[in-house]
N, CA, C and O of each residue as an XYZ file, in Angstrom:
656
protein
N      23.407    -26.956     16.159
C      22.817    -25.653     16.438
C      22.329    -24.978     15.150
O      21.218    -24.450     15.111
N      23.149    -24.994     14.104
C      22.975    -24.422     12.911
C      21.931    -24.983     12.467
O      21.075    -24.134     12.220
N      21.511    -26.300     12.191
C      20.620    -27.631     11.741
C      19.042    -26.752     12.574
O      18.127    -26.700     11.753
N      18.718    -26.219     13.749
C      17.714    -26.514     14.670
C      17.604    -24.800     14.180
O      16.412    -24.529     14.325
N      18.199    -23.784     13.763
C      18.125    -22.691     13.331
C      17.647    -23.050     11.954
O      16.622    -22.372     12.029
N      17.587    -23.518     10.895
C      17.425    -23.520      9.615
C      16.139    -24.213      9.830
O      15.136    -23.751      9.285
N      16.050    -25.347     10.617
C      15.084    -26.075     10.704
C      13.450    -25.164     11.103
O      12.339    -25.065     10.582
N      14.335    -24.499     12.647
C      12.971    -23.753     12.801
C      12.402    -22.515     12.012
O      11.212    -22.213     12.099
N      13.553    -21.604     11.017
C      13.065    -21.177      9.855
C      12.650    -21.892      8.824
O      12.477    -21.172      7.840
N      12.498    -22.620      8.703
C      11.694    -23.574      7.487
C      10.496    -23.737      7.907
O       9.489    -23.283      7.364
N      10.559    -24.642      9.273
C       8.869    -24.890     10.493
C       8.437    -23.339      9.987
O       7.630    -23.251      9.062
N       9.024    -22.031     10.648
C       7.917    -20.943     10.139
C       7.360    -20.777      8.671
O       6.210    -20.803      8.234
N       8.348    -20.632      8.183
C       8.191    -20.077      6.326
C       7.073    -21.240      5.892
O       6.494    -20.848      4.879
N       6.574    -22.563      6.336
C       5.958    -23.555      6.117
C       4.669    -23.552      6.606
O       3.636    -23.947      6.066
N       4.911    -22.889      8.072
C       3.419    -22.364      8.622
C       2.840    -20.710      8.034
O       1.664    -20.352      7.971
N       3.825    -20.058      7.728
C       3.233    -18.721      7.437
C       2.418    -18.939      6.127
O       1.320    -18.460      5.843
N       3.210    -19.774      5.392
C       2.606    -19.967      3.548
C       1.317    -20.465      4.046
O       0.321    -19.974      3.515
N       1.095    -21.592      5.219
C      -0.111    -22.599      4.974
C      -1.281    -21.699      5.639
O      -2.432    -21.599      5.216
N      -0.644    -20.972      6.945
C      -1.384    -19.891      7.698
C      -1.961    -19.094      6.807
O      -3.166    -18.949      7.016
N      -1.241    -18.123      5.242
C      -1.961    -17.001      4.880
C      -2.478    -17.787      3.765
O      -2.641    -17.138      2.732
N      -2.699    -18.704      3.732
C      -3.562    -19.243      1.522
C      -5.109    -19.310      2.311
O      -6.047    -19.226      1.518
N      -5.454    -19.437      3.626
C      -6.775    -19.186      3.475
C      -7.090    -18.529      4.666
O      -6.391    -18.556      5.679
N      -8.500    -17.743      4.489
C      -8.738    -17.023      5.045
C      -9.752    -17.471      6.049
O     -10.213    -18.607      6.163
N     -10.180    -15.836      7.141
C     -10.939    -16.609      8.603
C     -12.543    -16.896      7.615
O     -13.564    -16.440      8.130
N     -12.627    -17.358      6.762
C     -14.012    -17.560      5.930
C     -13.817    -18.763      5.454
O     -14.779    -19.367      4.978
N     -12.407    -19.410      5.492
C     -11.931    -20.886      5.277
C     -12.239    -21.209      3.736
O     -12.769    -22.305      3.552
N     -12.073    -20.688      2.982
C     -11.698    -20.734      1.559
C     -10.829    -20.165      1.074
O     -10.544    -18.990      1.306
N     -10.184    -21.008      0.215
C      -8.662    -20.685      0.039
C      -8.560    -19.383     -1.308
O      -9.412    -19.329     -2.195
N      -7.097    -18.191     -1.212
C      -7.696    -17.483     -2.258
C      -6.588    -17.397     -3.106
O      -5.517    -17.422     -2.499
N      -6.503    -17.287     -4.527
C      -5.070    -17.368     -5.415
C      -4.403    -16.549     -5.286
O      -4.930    -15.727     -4.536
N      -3.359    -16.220     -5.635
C      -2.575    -15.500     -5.900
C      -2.227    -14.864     -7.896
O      -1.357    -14.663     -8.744
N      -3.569    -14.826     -7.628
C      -3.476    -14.691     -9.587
C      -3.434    -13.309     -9.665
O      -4.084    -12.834     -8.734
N      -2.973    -12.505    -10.342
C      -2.988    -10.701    -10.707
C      -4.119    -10.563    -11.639
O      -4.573     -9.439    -11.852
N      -4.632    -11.629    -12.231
C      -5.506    -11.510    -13.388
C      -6.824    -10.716    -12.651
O      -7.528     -9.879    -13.217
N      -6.990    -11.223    -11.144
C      -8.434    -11.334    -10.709
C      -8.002     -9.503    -10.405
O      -8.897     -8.673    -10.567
N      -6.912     -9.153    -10.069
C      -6.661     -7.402     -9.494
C      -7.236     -6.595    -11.120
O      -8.179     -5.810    -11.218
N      -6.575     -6.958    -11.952
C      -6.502     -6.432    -13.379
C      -7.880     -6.206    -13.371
O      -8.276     -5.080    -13.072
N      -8.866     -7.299    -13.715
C     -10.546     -7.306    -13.390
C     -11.251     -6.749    -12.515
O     -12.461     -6.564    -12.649
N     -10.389     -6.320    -11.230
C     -11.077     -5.680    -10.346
C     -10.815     -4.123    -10.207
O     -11.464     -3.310     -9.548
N      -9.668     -3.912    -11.018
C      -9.384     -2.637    -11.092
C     -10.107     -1.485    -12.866
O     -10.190     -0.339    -13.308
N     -10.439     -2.988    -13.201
C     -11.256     -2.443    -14.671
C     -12.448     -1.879    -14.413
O     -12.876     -0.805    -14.837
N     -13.133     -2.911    -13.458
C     -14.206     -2.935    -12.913
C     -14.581     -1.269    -12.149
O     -15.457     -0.420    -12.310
N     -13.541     -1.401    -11.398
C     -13.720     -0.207    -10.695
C     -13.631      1.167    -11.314
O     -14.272      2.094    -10.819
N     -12.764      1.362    -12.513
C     -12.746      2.520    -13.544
C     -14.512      2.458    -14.554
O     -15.305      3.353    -14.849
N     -14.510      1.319    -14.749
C     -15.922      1.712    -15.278
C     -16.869      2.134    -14.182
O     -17.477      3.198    -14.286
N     -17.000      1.443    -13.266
C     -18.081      1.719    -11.837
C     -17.598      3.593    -12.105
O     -18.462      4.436    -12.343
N     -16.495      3.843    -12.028
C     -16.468      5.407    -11.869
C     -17.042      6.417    -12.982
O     -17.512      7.554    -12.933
N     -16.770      5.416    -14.090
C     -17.472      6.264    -15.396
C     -18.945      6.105    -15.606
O     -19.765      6.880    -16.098
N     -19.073      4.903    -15.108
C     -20.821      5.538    -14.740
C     -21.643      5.846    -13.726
O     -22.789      6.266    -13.890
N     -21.164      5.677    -12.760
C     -21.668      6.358    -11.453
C     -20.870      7.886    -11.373
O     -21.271      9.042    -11.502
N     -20.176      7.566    -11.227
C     -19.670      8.961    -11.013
C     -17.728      8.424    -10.228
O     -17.383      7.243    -10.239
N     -16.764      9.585     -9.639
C     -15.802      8.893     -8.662
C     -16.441      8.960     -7.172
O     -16.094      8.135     -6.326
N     -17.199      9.773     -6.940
C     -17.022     10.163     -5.638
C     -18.095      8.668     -5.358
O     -18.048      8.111     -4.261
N     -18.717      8.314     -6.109
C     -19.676      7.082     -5.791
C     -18.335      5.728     -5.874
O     -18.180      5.041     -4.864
N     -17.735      5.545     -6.724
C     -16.396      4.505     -7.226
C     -15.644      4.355     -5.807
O     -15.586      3.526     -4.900
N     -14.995      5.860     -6.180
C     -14.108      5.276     -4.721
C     -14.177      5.259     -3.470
O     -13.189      5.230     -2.737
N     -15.701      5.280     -2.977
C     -16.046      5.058     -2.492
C     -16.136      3.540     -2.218
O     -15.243      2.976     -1.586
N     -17.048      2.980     -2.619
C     -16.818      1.809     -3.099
C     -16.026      1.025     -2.765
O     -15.976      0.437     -1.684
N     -15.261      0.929     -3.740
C     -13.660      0.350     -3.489
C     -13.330      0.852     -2.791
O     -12.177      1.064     -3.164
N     -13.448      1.333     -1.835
C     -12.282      1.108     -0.869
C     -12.427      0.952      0.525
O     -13.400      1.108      1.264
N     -11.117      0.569      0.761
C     -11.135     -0.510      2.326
C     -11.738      0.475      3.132
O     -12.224      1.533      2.731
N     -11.658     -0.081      4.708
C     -12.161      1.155      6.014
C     -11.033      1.682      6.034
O     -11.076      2.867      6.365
N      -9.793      1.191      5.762
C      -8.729      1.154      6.336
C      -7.819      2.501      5.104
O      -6.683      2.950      5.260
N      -8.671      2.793      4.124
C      -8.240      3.354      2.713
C      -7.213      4.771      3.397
O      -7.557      5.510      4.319
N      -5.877      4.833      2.598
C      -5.123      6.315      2.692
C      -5.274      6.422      0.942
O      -4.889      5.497      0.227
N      -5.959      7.834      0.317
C      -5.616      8.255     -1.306
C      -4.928      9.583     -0.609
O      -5.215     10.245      0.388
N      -3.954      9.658     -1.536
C      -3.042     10.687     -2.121
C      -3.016     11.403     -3.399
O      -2.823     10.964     -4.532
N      -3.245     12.572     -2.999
C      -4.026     13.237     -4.497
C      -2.840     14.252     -4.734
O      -2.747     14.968     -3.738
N      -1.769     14.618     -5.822
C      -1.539     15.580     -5.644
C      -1.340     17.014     -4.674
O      -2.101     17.127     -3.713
N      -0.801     17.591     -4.809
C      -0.972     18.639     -3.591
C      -1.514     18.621     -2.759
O      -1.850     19.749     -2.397
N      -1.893     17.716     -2.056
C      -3.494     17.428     -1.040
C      -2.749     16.635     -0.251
O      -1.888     15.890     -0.721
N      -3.101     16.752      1.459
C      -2.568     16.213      2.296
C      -3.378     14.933      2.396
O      -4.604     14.981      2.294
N      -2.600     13.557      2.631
C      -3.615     12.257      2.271
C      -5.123     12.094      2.989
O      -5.336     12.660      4.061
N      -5.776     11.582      2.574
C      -7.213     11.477      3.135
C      -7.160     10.110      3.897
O      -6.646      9.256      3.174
N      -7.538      9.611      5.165
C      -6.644      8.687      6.135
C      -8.135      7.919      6.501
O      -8.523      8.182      7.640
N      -8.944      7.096      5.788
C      -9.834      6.205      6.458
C     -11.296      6.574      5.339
O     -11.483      7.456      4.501
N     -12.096      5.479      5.806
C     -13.054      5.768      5.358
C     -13.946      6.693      5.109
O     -14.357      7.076      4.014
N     -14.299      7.124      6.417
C     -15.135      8.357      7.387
C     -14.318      9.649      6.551
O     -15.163     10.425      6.106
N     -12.899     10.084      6.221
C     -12.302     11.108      5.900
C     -12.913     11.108      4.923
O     -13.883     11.861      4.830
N     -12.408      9.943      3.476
C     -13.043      9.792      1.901
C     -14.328      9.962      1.608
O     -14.733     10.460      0.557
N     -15.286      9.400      2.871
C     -16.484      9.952      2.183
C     -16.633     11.273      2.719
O     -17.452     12.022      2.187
N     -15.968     11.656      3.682
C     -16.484     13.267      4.031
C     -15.873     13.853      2.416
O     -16.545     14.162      1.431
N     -14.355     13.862      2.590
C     -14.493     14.753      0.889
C     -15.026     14.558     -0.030
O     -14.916     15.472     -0.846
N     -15.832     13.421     -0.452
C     -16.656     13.329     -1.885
C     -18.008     13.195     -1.174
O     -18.800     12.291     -1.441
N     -18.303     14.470      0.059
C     -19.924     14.026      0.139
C     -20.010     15.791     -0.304
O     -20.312     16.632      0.542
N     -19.707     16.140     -1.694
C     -20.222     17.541     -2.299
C     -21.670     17.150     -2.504
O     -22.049     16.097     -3.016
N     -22.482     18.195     -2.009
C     -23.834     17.831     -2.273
C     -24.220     17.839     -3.932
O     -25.188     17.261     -4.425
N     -23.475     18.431     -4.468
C     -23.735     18.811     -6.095
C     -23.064     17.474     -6.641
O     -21.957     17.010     -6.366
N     -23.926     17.050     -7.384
C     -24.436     15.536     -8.222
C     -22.677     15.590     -9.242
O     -22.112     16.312    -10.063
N     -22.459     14.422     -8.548
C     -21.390     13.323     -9.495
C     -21.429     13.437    -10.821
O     -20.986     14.347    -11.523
N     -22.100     12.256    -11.184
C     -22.315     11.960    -12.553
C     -21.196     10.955    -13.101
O     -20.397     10.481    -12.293
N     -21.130     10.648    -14.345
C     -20.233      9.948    -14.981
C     -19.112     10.654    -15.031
O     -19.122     11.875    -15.193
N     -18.058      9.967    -14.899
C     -16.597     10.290    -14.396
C     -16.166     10.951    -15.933
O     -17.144     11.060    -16.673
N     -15.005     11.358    -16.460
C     -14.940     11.123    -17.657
C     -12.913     10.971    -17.376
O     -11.982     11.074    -18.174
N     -12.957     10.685    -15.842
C     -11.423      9.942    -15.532
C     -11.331      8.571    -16.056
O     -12.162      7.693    -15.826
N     -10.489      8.465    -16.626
C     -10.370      6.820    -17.495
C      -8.902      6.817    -17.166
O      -8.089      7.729    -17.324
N      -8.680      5.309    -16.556
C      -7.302      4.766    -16.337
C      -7.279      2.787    -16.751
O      -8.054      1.837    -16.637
N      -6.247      2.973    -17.123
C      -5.472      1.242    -17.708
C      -4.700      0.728    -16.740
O      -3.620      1.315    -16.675
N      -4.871     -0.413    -15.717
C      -4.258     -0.836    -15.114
C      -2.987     -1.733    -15.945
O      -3.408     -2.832    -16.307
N      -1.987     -1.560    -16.198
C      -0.812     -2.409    -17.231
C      -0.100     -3.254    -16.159
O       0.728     -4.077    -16.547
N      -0.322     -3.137    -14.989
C       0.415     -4.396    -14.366
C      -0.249     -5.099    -13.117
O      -0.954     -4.500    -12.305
N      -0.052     -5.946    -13.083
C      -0.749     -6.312    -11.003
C       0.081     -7.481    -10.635
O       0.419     -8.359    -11.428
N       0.406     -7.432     -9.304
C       1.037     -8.717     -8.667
C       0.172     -8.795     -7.393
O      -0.335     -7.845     -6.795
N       0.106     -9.956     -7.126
C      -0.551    -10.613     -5.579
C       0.568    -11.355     -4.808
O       1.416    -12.118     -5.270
N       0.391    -10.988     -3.628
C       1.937    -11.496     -2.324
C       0.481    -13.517     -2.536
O      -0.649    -13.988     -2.667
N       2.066    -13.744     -2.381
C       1.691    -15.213     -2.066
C       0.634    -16.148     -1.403
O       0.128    -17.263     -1.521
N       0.602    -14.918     -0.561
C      -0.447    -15.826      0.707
C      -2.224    -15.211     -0.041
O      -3.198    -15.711      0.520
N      -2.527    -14.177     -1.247
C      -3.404    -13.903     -1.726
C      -3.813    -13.010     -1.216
O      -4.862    -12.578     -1.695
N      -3.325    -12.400     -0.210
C      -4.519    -11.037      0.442
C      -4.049     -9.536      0.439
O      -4.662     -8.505      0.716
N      -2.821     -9.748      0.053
C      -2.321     -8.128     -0.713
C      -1.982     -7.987     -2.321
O      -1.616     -9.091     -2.724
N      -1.980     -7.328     -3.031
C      -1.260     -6.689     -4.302
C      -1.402     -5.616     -4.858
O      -2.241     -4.800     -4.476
N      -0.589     -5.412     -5.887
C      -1.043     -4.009     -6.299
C      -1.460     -4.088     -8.037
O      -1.304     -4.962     -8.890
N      -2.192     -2.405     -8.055
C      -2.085     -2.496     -9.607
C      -1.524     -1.348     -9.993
O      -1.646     -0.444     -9.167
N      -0.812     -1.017    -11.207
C      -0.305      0.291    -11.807
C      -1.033      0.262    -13.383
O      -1.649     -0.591    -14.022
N      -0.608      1.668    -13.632
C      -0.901      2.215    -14.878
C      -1.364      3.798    -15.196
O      -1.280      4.882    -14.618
N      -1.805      3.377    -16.228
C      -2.065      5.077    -16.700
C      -3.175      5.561    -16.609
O      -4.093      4.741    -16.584
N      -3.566      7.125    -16.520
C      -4.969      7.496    -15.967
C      -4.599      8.669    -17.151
O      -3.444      8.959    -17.462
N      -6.158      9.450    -17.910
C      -5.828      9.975    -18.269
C      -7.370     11.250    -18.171
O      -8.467     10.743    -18.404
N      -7.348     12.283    -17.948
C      -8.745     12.746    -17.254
C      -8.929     14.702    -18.764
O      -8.290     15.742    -18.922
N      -9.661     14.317    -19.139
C      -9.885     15.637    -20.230
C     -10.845     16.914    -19.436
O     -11.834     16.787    -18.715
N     -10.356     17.756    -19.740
C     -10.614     18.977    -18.544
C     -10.534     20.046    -19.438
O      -9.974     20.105    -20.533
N     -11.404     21.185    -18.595
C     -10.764     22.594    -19.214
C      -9.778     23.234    -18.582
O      -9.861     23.393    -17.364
N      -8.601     23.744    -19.353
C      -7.472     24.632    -18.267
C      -8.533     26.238    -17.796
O      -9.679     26.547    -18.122
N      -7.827     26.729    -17.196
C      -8.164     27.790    -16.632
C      -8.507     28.872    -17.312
O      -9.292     29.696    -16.844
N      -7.758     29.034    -18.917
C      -8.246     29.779    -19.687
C      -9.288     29.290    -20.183
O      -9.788     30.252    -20.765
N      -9.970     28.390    -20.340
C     -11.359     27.941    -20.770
C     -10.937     27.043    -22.227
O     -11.763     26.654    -23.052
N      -9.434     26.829    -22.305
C      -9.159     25.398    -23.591
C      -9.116     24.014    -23.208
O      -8.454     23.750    -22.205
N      -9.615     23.214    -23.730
C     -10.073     22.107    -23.718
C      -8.256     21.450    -23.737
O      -7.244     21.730    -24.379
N      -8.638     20.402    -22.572
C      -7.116     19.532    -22.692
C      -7.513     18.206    -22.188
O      -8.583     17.889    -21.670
N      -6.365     17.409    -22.449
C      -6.315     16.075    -21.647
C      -4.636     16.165    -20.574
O      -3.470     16.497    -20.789
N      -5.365     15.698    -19.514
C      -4.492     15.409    -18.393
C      -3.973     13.815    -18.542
O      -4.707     12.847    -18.741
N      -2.420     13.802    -18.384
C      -2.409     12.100    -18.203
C      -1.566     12.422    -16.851
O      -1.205     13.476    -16.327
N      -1.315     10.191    -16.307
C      -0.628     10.740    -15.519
C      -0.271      8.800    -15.183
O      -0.515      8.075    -16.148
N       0.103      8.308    -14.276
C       0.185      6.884    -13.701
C      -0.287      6.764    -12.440
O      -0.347      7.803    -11.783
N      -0.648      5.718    -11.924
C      -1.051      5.573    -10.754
C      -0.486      4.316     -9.861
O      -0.040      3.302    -10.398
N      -0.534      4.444     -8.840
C      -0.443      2.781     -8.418
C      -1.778      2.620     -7.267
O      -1.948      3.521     -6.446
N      -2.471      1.697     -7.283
C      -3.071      1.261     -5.856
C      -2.487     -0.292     -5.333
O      -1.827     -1.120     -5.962
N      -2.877     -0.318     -4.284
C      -2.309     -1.534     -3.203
C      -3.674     -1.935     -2.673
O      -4.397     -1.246     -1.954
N      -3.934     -3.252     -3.173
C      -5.227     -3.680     -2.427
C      -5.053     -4.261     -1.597
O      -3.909     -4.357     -1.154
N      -6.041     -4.865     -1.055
C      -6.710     -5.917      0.097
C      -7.713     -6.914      0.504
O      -8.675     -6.627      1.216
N      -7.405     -8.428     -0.093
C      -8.331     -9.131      0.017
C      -9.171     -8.595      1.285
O      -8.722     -8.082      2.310
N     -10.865     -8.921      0.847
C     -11.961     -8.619      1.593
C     -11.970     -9.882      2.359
O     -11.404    -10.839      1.831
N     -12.667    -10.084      3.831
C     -13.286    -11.361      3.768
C     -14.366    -12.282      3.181
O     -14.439    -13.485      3.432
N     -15.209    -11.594      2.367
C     -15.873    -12.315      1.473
C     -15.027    -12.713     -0.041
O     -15.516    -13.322     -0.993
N     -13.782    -12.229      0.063
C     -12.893    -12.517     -1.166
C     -13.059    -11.707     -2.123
O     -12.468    -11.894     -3.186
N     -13.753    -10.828     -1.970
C     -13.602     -9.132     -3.036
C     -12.231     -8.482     -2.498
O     -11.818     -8.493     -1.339
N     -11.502     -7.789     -3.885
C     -10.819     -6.794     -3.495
C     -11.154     -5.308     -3.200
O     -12.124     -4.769     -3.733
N     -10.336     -4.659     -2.344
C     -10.776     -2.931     -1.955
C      -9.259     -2.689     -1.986
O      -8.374     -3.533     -1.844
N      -9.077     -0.765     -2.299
C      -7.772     -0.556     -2.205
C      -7.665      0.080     -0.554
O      -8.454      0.680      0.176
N      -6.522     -0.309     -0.444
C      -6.128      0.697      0.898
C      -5.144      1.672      0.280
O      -4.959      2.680      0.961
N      -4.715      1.623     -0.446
C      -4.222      3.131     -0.765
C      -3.921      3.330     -2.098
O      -3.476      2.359     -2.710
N      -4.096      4.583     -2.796
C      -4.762      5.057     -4.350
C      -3.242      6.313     -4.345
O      -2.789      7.000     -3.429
N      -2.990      6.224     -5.217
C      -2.207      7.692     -5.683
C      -1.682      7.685     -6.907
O      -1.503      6.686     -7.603
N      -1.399      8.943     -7.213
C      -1.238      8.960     -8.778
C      -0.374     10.374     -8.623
O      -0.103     11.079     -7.651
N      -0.015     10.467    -10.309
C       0.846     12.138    -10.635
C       0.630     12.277    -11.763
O       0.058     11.482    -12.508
N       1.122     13.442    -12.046
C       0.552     13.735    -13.501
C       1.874     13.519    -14.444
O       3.011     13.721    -14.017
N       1.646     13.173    -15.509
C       2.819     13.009    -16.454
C       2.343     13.261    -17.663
O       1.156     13.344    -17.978
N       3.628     13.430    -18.595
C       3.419     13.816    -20.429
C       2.499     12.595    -20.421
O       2.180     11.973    -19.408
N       2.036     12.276    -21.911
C       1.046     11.788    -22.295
C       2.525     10.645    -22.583
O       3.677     10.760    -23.002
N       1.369      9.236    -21.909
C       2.382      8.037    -22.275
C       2.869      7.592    -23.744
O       1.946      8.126    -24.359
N       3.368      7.215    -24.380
C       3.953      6.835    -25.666
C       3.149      5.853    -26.379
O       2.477      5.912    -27.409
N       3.506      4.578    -25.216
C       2.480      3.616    -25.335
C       0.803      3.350    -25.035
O       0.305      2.224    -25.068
N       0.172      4.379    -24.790
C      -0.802      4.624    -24.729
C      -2.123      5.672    -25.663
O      -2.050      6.867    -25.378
N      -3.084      5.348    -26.546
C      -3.595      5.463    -27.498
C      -2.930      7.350    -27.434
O      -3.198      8.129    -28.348
């Protein structure tokens, strides 16, 4: 009995691994963090020169929840672009963030990335500052094998140590 229990958890854990390494596009996808790291670089520059409201757009899934600070989460596509459709022009971001870590789940179609974001602003009295803070997103292999995040959030923190 014990033997036909272990057995048929193995039969699954054997089909789930072989089930998720490729996708309904039938090419198989890694599990490397390198390709998140690149795709999350990618996406901080896309924001510094397009603008964010053009970026995260972009990137992200249909399926996207961001969490902004004090702000109740924004839940889908249709929500994200309603809040960044301000008719008054984007521009280049001057939000800059370092992704310092990424992992991918085994089967290649989830992971995440973290790190530091750091955004220069005026406070309210009209002095010039820099905001830092960390973030994490959680992506989602695409079916064409691009990543998108499904969910973005961040906080604000002292200025990192290890960071310029």
């Amino acid at each position: 009995m014990i033997n036909r229990i272990i057995n048929g958890f193995t039969l699954l854990a054997l089909w789930g691994c072989l089930g998720g390494c490729t996708t309904e596009s039938g090419f198989e996808h890694t599990s490397d963090p390198g390709e998140l790291i690149t795709t999350d670089q990618a996406f901080c520059l896309r924001s510094q020169e397009a603008g964010m409201k053009v970026a995260f757009v972009e990137y992200a899934d249909s399926a996207v929840i961001k969490m902004e600070d004090g702000q109740p989460a924004i839940r889908g596509i249709q929500a994200l672009q309603a809040q960044w459709a301000d008719p008054k022009p984007d521009g280049p971001s001057p939000l800059v963030w370092e992704p310092r870590h990424a992992e991918v789940a085994t089967s290649g179609d989830l992971g995440f990335t973290y790190g530091y974001w750091r955004f220069p602003a005026s406070t309210p009295a009209g002095t010039d500052t820099l905001y830092y803070g960390n973030y994490v997103s959680i992506w989602k292999r695409q079916p064409d094998g691009s990543w998108k995040y499904v969910l973005d959030t961040g906080t604000n923190t002292p200025r990192p140590s290890d960071w310029e």
